[in-house]
N, C-alpha and C positions, 0 to 999 in steps of 0.2 A: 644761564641763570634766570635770567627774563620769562624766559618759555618756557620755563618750570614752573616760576609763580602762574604763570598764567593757567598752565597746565593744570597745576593741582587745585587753584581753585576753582576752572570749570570744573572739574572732577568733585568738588566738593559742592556746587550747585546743582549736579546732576545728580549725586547721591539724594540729597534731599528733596529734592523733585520729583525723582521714583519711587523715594521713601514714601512721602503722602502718598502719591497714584497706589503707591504697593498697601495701604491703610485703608484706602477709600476700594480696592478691592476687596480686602478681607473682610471690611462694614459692610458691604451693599449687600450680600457676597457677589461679586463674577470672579466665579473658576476659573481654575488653571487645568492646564493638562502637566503631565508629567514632562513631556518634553519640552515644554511651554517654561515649565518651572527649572527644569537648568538650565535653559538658554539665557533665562535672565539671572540664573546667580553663576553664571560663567561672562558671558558677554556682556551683560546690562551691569552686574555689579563688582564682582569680582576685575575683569580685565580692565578698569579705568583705573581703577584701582595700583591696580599693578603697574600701567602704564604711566602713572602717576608720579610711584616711585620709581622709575629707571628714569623716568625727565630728569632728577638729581643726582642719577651714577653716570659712569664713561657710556653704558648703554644708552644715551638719552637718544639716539637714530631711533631705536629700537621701542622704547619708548613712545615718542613722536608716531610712528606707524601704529601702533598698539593702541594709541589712542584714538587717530582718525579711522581704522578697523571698528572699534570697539561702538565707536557714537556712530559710524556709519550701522552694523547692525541694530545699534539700539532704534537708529529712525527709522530702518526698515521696517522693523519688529512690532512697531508703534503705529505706522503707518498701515501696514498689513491687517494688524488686528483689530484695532479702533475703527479703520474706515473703509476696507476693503472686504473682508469677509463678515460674513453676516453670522453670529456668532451673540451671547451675552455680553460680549467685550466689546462686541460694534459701539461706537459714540452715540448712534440715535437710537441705540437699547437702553440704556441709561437715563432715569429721570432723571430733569437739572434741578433740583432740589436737595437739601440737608449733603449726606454722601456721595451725590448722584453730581452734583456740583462740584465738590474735590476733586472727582473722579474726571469730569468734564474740563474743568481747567486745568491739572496737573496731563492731562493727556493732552492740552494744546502745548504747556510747559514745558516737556519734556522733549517735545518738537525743538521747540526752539532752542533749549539748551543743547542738546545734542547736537542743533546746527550749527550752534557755535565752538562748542567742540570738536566738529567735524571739521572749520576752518583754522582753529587753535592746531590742531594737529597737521593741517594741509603748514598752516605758516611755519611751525615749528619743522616742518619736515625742508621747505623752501630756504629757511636761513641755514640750517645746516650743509644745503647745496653750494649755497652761495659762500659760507666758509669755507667751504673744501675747494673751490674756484677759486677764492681768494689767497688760500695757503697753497694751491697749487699754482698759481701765476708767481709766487714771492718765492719759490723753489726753483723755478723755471728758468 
């Protein structure tokens, strides 16, 4: 129950932290590509989501994985296109001004939530070990 609170509300800090970044791109504009644009409404929004709710059903393993998957590609994805390819999306193509601003701090933000998401999901996956160690030594 623990690791579901925590779960869903990383999950709910990340939503709106992509939400702005997703705002301050449609303002400035920086494009998307097509396959740009389902990665992030499959992996970036949709799959926290879902992994979200399975924290709360008998799936919450599954869940747990789903989640550290889901925020490991989102930092990839973040990472990749912000600061590695050179691209409208790069961080030092964007002026730090008005939108340009949004865009620049929600792309450091999103880092960081999703890093902790990424640890939210590693713990949650760690305690479920350790209960099944533990319900298997009390069987034993």
């Amino acid at each position: 129950m623990k690791m579901a609170r925590y779960g869903t509300a990383i999950v709910v800090l990340h939503a709106i932290a992509h939400s702005l970044h997703g705002l301050a791109h449609q303002e400035i504009p920086v494009p998307l590509s097509l396959l740009q644009t389902m990665f992030i409404g499959t992996v970036i929004l949709l799959a926290p989501i879902l992994a979200a709710v399975l924290l709360w059903t008998k799936f919450h393993r599954i869940g747990g994985w789903l989640l550290l998957s889901s925020m490991a590609g989102s930092i990839l994805f973040g990472i990749y296109n912000h600061y590695i390819i050179i691209s409208p999306d790069h961080f030092s193509h964007v002026i730090f001004e008005g939108w340009g601003l949004l865009f620049q701090v929600t792309a450091i933000l999103t880092l960081i939530v999703d890093g902790l998401g990424c640890w939210i999901g590693t713990w949650t996956l760690k305690a479920e070990l350790l209960q099944e160690n533990v319900e298997s030594a009390q069987k034993g």
